[in-house]
C-alpha positions as CSV (number, residue, x, y, z in Angstrom):
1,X,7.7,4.0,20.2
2,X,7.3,1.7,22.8
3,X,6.4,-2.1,21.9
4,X,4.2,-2.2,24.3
5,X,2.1,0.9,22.8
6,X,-1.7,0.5,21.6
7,X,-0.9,1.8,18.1
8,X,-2.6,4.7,16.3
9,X,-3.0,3.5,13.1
10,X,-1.8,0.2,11.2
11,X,0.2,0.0,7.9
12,X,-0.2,-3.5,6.2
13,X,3.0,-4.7,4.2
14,X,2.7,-7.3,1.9
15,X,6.4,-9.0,0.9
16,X,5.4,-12.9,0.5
17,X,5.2,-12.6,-2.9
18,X,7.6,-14.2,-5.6
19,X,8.3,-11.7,-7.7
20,X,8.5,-14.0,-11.1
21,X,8.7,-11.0,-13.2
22,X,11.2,-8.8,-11.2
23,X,14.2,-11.8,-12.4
24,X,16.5,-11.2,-10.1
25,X,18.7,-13.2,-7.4
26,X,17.1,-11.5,-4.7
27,X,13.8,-9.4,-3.3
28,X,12.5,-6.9,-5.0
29,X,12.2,-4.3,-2.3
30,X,15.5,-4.9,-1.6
31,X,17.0,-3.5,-5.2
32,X,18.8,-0.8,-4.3
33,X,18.0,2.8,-5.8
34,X,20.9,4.7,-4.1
35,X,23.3,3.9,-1.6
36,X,21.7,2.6,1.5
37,X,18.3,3.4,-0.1
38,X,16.4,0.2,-1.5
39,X,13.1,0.3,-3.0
40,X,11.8,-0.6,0.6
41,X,12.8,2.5,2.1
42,X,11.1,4.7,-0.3
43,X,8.2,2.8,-0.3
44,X,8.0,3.3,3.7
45,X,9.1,7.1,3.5
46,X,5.3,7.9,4.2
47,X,4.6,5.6,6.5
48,X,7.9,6.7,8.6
49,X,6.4,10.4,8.6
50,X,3.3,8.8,9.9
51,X,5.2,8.2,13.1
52,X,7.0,11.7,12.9
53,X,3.9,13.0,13.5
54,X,3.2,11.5,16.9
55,X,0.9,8.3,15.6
56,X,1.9,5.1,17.2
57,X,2.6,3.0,14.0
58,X,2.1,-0.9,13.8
59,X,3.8,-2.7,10.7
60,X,2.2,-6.0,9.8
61,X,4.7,-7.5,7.6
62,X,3.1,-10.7,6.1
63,X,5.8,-12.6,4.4
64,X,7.2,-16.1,3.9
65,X,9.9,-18.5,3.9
66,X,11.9,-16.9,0.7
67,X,11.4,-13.3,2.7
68,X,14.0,-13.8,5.3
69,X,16.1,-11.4,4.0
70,X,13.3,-9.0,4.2
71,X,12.5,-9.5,7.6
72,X,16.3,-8.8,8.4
73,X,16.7,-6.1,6.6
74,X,13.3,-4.4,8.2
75,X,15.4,-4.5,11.6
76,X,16.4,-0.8,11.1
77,X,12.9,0.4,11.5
78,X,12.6,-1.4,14.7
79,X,12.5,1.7,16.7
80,X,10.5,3.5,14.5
81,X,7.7,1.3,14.1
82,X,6.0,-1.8,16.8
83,X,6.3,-4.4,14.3
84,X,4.5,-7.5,14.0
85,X,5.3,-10.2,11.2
86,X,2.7,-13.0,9.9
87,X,3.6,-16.0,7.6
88,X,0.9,-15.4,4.4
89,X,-1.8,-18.2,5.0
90,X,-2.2,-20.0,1.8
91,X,-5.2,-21.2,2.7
92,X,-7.0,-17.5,2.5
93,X,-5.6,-16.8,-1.0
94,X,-2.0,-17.0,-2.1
95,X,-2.2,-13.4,-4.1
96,X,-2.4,-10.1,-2.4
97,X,-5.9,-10.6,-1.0
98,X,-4.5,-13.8,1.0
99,X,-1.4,-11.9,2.4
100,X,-4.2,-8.4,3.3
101,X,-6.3,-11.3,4.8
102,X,-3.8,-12.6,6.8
103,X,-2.9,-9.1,8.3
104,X,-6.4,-8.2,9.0
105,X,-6.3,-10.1,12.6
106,X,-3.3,-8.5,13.8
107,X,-4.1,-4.6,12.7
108,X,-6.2,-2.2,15.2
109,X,-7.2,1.4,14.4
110,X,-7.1,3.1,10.4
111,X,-5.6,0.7,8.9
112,X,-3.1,1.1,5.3
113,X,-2.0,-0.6,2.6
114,X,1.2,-0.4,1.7
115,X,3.3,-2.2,-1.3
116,X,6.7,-2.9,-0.7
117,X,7.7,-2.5,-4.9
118,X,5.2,0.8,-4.9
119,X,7.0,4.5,-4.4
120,X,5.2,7.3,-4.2
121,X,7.2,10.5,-5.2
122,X,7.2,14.0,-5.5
123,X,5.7,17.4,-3.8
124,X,4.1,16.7,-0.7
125,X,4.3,12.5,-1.3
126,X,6.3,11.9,2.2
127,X,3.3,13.4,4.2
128,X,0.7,12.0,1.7
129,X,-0.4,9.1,3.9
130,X,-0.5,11.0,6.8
131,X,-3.2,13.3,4.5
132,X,-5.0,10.2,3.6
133,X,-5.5,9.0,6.9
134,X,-6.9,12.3,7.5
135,X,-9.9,12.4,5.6
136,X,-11.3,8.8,6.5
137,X,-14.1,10.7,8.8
138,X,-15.2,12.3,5.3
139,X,-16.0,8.9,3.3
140,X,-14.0,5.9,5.1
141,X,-11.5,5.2,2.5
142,X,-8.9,7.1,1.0
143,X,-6.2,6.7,-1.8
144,X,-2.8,7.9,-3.0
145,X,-3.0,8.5,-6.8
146,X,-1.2,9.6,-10.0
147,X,-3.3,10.5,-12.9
148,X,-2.4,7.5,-15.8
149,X,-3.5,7.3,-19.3
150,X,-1.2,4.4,-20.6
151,X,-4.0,1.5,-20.7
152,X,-0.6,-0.8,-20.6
153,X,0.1,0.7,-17.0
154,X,-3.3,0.7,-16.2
155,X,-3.8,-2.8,-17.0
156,X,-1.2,-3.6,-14.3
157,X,-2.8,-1.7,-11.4
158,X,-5.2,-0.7,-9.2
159,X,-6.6,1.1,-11.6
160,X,-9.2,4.2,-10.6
161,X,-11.6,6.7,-12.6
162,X,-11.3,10.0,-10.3
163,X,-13.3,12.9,-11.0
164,X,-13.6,16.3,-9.3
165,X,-16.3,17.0,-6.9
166,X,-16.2,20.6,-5.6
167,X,-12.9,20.6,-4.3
168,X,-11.9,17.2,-3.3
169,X,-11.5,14.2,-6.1
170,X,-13.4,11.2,-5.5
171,X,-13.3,7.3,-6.9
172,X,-15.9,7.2,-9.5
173,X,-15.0,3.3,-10.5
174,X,-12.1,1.2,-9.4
175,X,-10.8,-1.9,-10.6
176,X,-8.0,-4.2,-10.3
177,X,-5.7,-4.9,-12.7
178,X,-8.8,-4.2,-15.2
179,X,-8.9,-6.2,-18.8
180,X,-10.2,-3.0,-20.2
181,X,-9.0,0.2,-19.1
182,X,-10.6,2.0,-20.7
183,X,-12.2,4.8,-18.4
184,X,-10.0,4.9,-16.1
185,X,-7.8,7.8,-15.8
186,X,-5.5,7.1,-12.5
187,X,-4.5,4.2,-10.1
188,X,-3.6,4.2,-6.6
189,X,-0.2,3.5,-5.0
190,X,-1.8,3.3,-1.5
191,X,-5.2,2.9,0.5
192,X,-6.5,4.0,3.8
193,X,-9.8,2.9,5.7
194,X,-11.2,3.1,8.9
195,X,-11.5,0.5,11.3
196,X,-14.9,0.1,11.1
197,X,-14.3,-0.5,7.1
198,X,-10.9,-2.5,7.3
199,X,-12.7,-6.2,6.9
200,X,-13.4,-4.7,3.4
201,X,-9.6,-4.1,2.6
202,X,-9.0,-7.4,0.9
203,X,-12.0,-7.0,-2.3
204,X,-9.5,-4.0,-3.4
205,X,-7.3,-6.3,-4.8
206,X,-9.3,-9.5,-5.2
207,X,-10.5,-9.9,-8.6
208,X,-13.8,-10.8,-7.8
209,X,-15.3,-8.4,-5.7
210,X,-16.4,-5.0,-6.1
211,X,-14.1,-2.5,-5.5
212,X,-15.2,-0.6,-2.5
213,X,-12.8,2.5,-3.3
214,X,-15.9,3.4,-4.9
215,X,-16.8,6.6,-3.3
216,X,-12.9,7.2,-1.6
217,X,-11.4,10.2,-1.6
218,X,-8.4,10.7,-3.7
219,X,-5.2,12.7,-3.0
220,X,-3.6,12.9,-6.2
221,X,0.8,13.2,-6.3
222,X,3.1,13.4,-8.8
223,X,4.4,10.4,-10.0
224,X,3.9,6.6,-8.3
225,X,6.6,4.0,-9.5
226,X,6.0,0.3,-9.7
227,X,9.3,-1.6,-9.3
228,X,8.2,-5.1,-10.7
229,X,11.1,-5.4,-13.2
230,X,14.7,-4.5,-12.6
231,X,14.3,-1.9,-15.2
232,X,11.6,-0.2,-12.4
């Protein structure tokens, strides 16, 4: 796409975290799952057919100092994507709120959030986010989930109750990272919400805000992997 293109839709990445729990000599996203492929890649295979399908795409990559290898290593999507990168402000919030807060400014149209460590996988996950921008007319927010039961996993996520509502799932409750899981049956790997609904974006994972992916509409895949240890 051009650089100088009014984009479509925007896909917030957050990589300026610190990853104390990954323990390894380098960035997370970067661990590679096959060769060439790192944990990055897969994470941005849905947001790459987002621009296969004719959508301008902006990145906002919010990262810091200890991200420069990041940063080099997003080069190869230059062409694929108008790509903007922001230092996190640590004055917002230094957890994921501060680095979605930090993006906000810089995104225009739907905008999605994206995890660098998160990989959605299976039948129909590569076009999933496409999907999800797709129905924000319906409610205004939309998630990619996997159904979860494990109140350990759950405990460590953006964790969602989804129930079935004719024929389209919907967010009952949502929590992040809930002390008590119980209840909650899925979490989400990513979000989408419209423009009008975007200043809302960072209360989905602050801890102490309502969730509004109250009310979303859920597209349920496969399986979602979390790469936070080396193990992922």
């Amino acid at each position: 796409m051009s650089s100088g293109s009014v984009p479509d839709v925007s896909v917030i990445l957050p990589c300026a975290g610190f990853a104390t729990r990954f323990g390894a000599p380098y960035s997370k996203e970067l661990h590679c799952l096959a060769p060439g492929i790192t944990v990055l890649d897969r994470s941005l295979e849905a947001v790459v057919e987002l621009a296969k399908s004719g959508l301008n795409v902006r990145l906002v990559v919010v990262f810091g100092t200890h991200k420069l290898d990041t940063v080099s290593y997003l080069a190869r999507y230059a062409g694929i994507f108008q790509m903007v990168f922001v230092y996190q402000d640590q004055s917002l919030e230094p957890d994921l709120d501060g680095a979605v807060r930090s993006a906000l400014p810089m995104t225009q149209g739907p905008v999605a959030l994206v995890l660098p460590d998160i990989v959605v996988s299976g039948a129909g996950s590569a076009g999933s986010l496409l999907a999800a921008f797709g129905r924000l007319e319906v409610a205004g927010w939309s998630v990619v989930a996997a159904v979860e039961r494990d109140p350990g996993t759950l405990r460590q996520m953006g964790a969602l109750a989804v129930v079935e509502r004719g024929d389209v799932m919907t967010v009952r409750a949502a929590a992040d990272k809930p002390a008590d899981p119980s209840g909650f049956n899925a979490f989400w790997g990513m979000v989408a919400v419209s423009e009008e609904e975007a200043h809302q974006l960072p209360d989905v994972v602050s801890k102490g805000s309502d969730s509004p992916l109250v009310g979303a509409d859920a597209l349920l895949v496969e399986r979602i992997v979390n790469y936070n240890t080396t193990e992922g």
